[in-house]
VOLUM-88336 format. One record per residue (C-alpha): residue in three letters; x, y, z. Coordinates in nm, 3 decimals. Layout:
<zagus>
ZAGU zagu       x       y       z
ZAGU  ALA       X       Y       Z
...
</zagus>
This chain:
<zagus>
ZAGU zagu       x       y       z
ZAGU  UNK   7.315   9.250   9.838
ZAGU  UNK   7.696   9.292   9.736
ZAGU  UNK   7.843   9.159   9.456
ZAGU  UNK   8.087   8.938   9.535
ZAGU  UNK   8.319   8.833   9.199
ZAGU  UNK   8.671   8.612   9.199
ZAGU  UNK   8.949   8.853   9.004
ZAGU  UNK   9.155   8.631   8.721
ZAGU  UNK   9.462   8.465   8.869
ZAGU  UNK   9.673   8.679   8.613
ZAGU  UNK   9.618   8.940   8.870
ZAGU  UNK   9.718   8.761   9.131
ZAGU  UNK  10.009   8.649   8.944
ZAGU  UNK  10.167   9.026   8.941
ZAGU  UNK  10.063   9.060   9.308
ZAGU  UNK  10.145   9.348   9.546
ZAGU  UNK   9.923   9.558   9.786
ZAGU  UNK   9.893   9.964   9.870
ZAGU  UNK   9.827  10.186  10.085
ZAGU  UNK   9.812  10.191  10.469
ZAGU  UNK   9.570   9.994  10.650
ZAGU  UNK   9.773   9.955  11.047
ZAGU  UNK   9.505   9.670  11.051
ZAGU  UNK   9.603   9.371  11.251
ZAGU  UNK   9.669   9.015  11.082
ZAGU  UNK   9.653   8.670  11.219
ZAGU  UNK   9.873   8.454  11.014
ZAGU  UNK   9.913   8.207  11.322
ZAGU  UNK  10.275   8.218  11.364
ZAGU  UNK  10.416   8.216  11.712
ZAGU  UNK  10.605   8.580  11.740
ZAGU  UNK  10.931   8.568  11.975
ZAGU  UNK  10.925   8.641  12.279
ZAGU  UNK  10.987   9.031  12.389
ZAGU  UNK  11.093   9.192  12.686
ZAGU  UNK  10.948   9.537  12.647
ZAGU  UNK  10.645   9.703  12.801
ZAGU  UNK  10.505   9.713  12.467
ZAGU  UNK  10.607   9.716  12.048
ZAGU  UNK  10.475   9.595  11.709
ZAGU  UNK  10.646   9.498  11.385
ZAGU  UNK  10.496   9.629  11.082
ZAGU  UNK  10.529   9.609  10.701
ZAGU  UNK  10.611   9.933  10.572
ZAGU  UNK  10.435   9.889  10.261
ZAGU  UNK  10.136   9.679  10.348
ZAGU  UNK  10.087   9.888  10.685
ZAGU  UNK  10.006   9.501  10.786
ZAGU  UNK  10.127   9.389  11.161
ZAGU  UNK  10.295   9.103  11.185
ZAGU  UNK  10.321   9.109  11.582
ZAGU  UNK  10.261   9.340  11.824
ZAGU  UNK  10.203   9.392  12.264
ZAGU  UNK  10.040   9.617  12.381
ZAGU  UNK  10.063   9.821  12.089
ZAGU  UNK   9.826  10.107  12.162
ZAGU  UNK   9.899  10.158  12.523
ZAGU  UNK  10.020  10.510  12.597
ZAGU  UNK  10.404  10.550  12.715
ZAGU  UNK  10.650  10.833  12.713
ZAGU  UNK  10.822  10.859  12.420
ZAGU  UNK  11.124  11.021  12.510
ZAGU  UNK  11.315  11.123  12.232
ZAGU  UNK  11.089  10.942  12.015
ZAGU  UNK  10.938  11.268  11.969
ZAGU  UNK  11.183  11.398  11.777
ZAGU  UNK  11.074  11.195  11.472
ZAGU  UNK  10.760  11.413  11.446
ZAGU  UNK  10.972  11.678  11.548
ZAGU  UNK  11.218  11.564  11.253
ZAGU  UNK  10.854  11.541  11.034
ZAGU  UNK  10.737  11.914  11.055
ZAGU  UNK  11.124  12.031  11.012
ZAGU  UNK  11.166  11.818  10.677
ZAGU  UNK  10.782  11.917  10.519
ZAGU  UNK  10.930  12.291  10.594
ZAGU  UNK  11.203  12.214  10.419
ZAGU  UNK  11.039  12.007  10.115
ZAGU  UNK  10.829  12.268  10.097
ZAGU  UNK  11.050  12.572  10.053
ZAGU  UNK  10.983  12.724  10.369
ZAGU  UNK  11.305  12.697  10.475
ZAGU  UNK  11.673  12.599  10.343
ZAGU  UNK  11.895  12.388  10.446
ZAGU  UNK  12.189  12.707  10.410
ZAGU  UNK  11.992  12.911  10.682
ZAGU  UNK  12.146  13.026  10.976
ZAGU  UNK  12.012  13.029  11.281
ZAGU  UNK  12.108  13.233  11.580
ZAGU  UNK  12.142  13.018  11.894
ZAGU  UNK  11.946  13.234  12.171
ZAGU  UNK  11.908  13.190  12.573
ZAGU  UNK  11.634  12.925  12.551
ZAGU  UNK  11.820  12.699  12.270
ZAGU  UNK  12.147  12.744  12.460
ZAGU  UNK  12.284  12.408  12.530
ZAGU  UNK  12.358  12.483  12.904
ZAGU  UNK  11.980  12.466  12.960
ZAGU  UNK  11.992  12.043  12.868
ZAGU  UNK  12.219  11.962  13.166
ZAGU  UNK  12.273  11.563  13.168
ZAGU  UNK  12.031  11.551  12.861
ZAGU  UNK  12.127  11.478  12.513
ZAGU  UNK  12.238  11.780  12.291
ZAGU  UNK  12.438  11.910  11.992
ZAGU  UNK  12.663  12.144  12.221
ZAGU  UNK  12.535  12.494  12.098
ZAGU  UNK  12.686  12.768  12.232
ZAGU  UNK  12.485  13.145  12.292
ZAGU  UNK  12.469  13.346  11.980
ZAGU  UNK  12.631  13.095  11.750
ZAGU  UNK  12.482  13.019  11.406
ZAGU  UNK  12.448  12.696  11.299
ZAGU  UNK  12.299  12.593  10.957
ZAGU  UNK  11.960  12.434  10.945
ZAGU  UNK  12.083  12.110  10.762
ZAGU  UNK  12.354  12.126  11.086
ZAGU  UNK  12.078  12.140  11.343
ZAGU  UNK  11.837  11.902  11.174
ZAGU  UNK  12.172  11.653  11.220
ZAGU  UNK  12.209  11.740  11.537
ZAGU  UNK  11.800  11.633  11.609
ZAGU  UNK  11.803  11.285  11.440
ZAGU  UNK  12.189  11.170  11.441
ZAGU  UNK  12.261  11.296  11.817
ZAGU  UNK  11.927  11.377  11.925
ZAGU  UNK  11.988  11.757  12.033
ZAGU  UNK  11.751  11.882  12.283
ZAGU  UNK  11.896  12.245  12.221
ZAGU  UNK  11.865  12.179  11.828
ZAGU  UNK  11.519  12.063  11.862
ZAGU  UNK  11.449  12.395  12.042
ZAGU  UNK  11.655  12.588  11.846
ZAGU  UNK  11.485  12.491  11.481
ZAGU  UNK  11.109  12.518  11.640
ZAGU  UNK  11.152  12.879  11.708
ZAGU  UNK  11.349  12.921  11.390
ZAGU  UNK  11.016  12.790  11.186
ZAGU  UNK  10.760  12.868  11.396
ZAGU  UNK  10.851  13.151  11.589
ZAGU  UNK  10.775  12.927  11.926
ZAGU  UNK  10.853  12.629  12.097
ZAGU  UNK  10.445  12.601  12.152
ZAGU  UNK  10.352  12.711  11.784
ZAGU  UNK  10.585  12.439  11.682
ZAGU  UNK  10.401  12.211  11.891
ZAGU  UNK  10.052  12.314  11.764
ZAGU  UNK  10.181  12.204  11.446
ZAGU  UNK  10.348  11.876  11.552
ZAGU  UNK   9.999  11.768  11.671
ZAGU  UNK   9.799  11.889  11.364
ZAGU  UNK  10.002  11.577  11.184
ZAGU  UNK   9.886  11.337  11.518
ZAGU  UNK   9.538  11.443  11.405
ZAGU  UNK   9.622  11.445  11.025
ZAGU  UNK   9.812  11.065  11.066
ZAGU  UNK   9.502  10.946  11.229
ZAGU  UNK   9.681  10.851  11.610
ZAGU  UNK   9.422  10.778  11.833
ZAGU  UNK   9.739  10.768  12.120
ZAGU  UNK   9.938  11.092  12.089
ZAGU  UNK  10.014  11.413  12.235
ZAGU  UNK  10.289  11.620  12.243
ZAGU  UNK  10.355  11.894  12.484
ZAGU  UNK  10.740  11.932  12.411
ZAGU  UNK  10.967  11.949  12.068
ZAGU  UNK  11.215  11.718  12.245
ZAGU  UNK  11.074  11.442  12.431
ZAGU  UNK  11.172  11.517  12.785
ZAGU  UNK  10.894  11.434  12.975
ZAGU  UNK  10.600  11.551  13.026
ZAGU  UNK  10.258  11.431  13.187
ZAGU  UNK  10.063  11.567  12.878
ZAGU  UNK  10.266  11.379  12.654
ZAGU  UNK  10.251  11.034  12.546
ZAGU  UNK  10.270  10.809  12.185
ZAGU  UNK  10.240  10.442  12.177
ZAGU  UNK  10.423  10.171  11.976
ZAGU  UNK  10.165  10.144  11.695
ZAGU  UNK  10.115  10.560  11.657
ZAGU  UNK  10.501  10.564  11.624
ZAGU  UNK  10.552  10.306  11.355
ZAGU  UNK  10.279  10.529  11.167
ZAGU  UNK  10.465  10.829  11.231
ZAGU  UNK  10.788  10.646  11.099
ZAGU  UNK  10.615  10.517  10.801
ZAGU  UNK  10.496  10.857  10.710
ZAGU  UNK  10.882  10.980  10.691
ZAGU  UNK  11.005  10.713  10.495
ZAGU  UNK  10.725  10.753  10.231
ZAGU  UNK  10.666  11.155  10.238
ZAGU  UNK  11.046  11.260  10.320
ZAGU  UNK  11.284  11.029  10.125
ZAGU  UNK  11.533  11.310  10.165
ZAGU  UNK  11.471  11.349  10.557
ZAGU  UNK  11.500  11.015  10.644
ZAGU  UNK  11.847  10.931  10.434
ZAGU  UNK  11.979  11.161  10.756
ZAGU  UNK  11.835  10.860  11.004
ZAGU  UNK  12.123  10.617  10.854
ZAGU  UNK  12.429  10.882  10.895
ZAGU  UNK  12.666  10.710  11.192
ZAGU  UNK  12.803  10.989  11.371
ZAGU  UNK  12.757  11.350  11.346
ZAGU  UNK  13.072  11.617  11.389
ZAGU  UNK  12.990  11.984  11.575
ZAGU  UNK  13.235  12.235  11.767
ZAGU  UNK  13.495  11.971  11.701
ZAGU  UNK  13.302  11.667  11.966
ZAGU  UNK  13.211  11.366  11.745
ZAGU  UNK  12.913  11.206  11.859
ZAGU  UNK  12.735  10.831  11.750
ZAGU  UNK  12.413  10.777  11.629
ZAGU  UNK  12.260  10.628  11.920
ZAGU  UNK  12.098  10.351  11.742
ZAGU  UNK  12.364  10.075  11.761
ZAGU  UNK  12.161   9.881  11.491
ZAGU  UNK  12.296  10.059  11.200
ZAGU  UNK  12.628   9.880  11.256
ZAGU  UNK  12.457   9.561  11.273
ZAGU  UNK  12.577   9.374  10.960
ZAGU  UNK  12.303   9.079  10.949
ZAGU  UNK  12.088   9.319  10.888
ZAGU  UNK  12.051   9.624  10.619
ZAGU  UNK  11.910   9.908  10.929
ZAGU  UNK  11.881  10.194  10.773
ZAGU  UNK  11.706  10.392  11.101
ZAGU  UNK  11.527  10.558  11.276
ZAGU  UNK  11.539  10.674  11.628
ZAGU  UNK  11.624  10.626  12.001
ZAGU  UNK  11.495  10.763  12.325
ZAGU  UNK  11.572  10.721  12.675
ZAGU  UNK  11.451  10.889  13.012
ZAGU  UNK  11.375  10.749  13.394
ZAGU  UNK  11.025  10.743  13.309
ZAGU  UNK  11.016  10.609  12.977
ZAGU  UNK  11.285  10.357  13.027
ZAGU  UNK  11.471  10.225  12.687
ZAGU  UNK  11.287  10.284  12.328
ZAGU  UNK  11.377  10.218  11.994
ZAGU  UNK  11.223  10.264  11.633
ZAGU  UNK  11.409  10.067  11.374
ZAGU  UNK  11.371  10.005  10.992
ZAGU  UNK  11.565   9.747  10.794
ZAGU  UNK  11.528   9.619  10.469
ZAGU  UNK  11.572   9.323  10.227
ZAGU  UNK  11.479   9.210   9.850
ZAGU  UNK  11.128   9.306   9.858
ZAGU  UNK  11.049   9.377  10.209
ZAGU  UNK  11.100   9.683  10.430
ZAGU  UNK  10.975   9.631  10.790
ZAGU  UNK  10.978   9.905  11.123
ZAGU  UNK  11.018   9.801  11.409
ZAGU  UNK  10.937   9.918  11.798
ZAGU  UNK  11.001   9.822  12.126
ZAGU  UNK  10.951  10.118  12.446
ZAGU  UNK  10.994  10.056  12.792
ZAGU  UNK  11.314   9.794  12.751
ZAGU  UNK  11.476   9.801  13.087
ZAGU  UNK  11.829   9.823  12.935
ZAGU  UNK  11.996  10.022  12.629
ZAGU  UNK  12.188   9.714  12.489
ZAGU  UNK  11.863   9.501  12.547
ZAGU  UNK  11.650   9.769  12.327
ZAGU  UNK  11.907   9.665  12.059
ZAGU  UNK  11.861   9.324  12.139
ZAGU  UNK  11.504   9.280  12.119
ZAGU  UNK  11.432   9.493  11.823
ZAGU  UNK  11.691   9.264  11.638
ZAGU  UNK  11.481   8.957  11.742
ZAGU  UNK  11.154   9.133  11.602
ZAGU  UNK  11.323   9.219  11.298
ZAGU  UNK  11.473   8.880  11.195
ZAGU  UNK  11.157   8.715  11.279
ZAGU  UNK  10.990   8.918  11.065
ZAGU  UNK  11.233   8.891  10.766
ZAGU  UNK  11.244   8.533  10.854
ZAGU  UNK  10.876   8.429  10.789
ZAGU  UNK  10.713   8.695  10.564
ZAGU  UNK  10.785   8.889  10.237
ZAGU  UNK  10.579   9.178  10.071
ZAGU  UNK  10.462   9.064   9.767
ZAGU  UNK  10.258   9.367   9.470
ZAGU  UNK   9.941   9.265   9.441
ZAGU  UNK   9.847   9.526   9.207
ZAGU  UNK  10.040   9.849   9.053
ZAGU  UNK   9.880  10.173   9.027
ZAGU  UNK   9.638  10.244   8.739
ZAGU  UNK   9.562   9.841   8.676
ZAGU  UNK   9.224   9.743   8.584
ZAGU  UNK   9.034   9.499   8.821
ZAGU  UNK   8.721   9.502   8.670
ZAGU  UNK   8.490   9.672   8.365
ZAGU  UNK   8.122   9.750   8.583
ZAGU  UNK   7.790   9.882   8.404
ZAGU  UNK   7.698  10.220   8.501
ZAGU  UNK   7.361  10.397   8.534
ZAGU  UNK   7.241  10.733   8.544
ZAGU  UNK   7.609  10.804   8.364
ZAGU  UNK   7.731  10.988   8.059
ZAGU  UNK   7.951  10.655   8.027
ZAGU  UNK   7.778  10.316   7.983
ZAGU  UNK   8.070  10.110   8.158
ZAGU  UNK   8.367  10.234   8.407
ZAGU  UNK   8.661  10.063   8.504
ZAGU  UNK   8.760   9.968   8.847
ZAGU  UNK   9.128   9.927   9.067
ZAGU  UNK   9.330  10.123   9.233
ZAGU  UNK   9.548  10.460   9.208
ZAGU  UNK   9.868  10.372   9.391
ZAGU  UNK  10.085  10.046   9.395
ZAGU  UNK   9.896   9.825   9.642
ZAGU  UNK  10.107   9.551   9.859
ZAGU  UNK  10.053   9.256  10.060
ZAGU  UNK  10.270   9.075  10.319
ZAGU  UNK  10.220   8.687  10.301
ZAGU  UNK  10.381   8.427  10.494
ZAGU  UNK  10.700   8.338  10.305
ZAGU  UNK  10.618   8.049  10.030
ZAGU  UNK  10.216   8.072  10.050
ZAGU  UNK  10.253   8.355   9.737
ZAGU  UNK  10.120   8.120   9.565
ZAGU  UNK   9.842   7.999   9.730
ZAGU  UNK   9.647   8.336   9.768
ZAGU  UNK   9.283   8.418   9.635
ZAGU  UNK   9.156   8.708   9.577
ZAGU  UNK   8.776   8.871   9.519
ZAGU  UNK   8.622   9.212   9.470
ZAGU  UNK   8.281   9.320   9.671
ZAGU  UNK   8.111   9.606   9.549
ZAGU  UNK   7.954   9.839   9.813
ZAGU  UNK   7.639   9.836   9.607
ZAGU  UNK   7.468   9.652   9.370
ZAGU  UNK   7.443   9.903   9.114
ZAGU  UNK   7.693  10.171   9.031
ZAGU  UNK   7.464  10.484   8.982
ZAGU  UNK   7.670  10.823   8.856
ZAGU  UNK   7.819  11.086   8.921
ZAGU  UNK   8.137  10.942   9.030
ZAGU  UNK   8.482  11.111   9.084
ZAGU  UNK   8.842  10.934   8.992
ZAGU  UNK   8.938  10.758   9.335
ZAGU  UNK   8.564  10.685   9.491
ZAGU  UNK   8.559  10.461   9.662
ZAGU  UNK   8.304  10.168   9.622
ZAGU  UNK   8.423   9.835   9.698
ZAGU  UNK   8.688   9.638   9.876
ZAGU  UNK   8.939   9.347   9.708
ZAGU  UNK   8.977   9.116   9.958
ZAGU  UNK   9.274   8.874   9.977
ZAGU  UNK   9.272   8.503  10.132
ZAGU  UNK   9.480   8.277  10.223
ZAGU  UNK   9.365   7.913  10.322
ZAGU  UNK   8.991   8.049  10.248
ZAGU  UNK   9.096   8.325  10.577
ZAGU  UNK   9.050   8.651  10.459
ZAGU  UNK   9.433   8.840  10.529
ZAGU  UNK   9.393   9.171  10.350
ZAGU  UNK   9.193   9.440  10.176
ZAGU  UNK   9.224   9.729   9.988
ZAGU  UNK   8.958  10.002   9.848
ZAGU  UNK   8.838   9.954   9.524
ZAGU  UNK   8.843  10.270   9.325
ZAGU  UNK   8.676  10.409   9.057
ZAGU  UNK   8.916  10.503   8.729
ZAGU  UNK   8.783  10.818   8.644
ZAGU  UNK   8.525  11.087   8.638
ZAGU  UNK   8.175  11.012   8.545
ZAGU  UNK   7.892  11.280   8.517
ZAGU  UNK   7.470  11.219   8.497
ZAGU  UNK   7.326  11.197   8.175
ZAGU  UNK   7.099  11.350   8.044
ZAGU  UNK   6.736  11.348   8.090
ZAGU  UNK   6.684  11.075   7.847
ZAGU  UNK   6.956  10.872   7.927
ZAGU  UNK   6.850  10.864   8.309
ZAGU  UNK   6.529  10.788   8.225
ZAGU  UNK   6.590  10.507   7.960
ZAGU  UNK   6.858  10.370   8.276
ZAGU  UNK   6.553  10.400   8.510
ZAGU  UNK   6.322  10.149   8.299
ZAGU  UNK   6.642   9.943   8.224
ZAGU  UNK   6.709   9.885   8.666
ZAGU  UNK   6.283   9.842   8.684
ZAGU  UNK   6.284   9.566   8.485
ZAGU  UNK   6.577   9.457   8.646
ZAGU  UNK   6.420   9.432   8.966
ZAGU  UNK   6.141   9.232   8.892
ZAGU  UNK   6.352   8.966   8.817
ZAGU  UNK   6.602   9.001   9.104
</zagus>
């Protein structure tokens, strides 16, 4: 039997929810309609998805693959594996001759460029010879590289991705879908603040040609866009990955397979607006807070408190803030030690209109180890009894 308890409204008063969940949620509002093989709007915080077609059908990316691309360069960087003053030597197979009619940063044989120039020339122009160029640079391989690219697929949890190339050109081993990229874009924003402040920059200056971020959006002034990324080939047809922000609400955006470039603009626009339009992110609880005080058995602690480690967030249809509930279910009846800080053993569930909307894991506060011999055994006796009544 779980045990089911209502949490005091003066939590729900401070409300905001955490972590990512990607899980889908009904909140019955018509979305607009979308011309696009496939896309989803998501809140960044709440990983919540306010609309969505097709969103875990496999399409070429295109340059979308770059983001992931942009993901392993900035952890190497963040990391200290490399600096953003290293020079790279441009060689035959980074060469910009050998992206003919493809997008590229214009690198010429045995020129070095800068790593913080190259990494421009991947996410403000979308380089195909910059995107080769920094792979071997880090990895010592275009397929190396690669390897690694996917380790973060598996890491990230996409049940829809492959990559077979650093650039996105395509391939028939390579595919990502509307949902797996939103993830990948989430995982940016919140891991590499620094990385993705490069996704807003306009234009991008190298061997004297000036070239435009390709994602018309950031000049959009209805809207605060602040990224991410573009991709186009025969094959994949239009994409686009956007992230805009308000108040208290940051929401990404993707639409692939648009027929036109203006109309990938067009429709990701729509999607956005929507979403600002009719939802908001709201805290339902900040990292550390106690939920609940639960008896313990078999512990050397007689009680342990309950909640969650990080900020937790919620999106709710604009106006109903104040009309959620909210409950806690433990996964057991009785919490027995040992436990470790973060275990997991419940869920807080949050409804709206007595429809359950979101959850997060309920997590244990900190460490608690057995007791001793007599303490287990005077705990035994106490749950005995206990279940002679129950």
């Amino acid at each position: 039997m779980l045990k089911t308890q209502l949490i005091k409204s003066t939590i729900l008063s401070t409300l905001i929810f955490s972590g990512l969940s990607y899980a889908e949620t009904s909140f019955d509002l018509a979305a607009p309609q979308i011309n696009a093989q496939t896309y989803i709007l998501m809140d960044y915080n709440s990983g919540a998805v306010l609309a969505s077609l097709n969103p875990d059908q496999r399409q070429y990316p295109a340059s979308l693959t770059k983001m992931m691309t942009s993901y392993v360069i900035g952890t190497a960087l963040k990391s200290g594996q490399i600096k953003n003053s290293d020079l790279v030597t441009i060689t035959d197979s980074s060469w910009g001759k050998n992206f003919p009619g493809s997008s590229k940063m214009f690198l010429n044989l045995n020129q070095k460029v800068s790593v913080a120039d190259l990494n421009r020339g991947i996410i403000v122009v979308s380089g195909n010879d910059a995107s080769v160029a920094l792979a071997e640079y880090i990895s010592g391989s275009q397929q190396t590289f690669i390897d690694t690219m996917n380790k973060y697929v598996q890491e990230f949890g996409l049940q829809n991705t492959n990559f077979a190339t650093v650039h996105g050109l395509d391939d028939p081993n390579q595919y990502s879908s509307a949902r797996d990229i939103a993830i990948i874009g989430s995982h940016i924003i919140r891991d590499l603040p620094e990385e993705y402040k490069i996704y807003a920059e306009k234009d991008f200056t190298f061997n004297n040609i000036k070239q435009p971020n390709r994602n018309g959006l950031l000049w959009d002034k209805t809207m605060n866009v602040d990224g991410m990324k573009t991709g186009h080939t025969d094959k994949a047809g239009y994409n686009l990955v956007a992230s805009a922000y308000n108040t208290n609400t940051r929401l990404i955006s993707v639409v692939m397979g648009v027929e036109t470039l203006k109309g990938r603009e067009a429709e990701s626009k729509k999607l956005l607006q929507w979403g600002f339009a009719n939802f908001e992110t709201v805290k339902s609880l900040s990292a550390g807070q106690n939920v609940s005080e639960q008896t313990i058995y078999y512990g050397d602690l007689n009680k342990v408190e309950l909640g969650t480690l990080k900020d937790s967030f919620i999106t709710v249809p604009k106006g109903k803030t104040g009309e959620l509930k909210a409950r806690y279910e433990l996964d057991k009846k009785n919490l027995e030690a040992p436990l470790v800080k973060g275990q997991v053993v419940g869920k807080i569930i949050y409804q709206l209109n007595d429809k359950p909307i979101a959850s997060i894991d309920l997590q244990v506060m900190q460490d608690v180890a057995e007791a001793g011999m007599f303490g287990k055994a005077w705990d035994w006796v106490i749950l005995t009894i206990k279940g002679l009544f129950n």
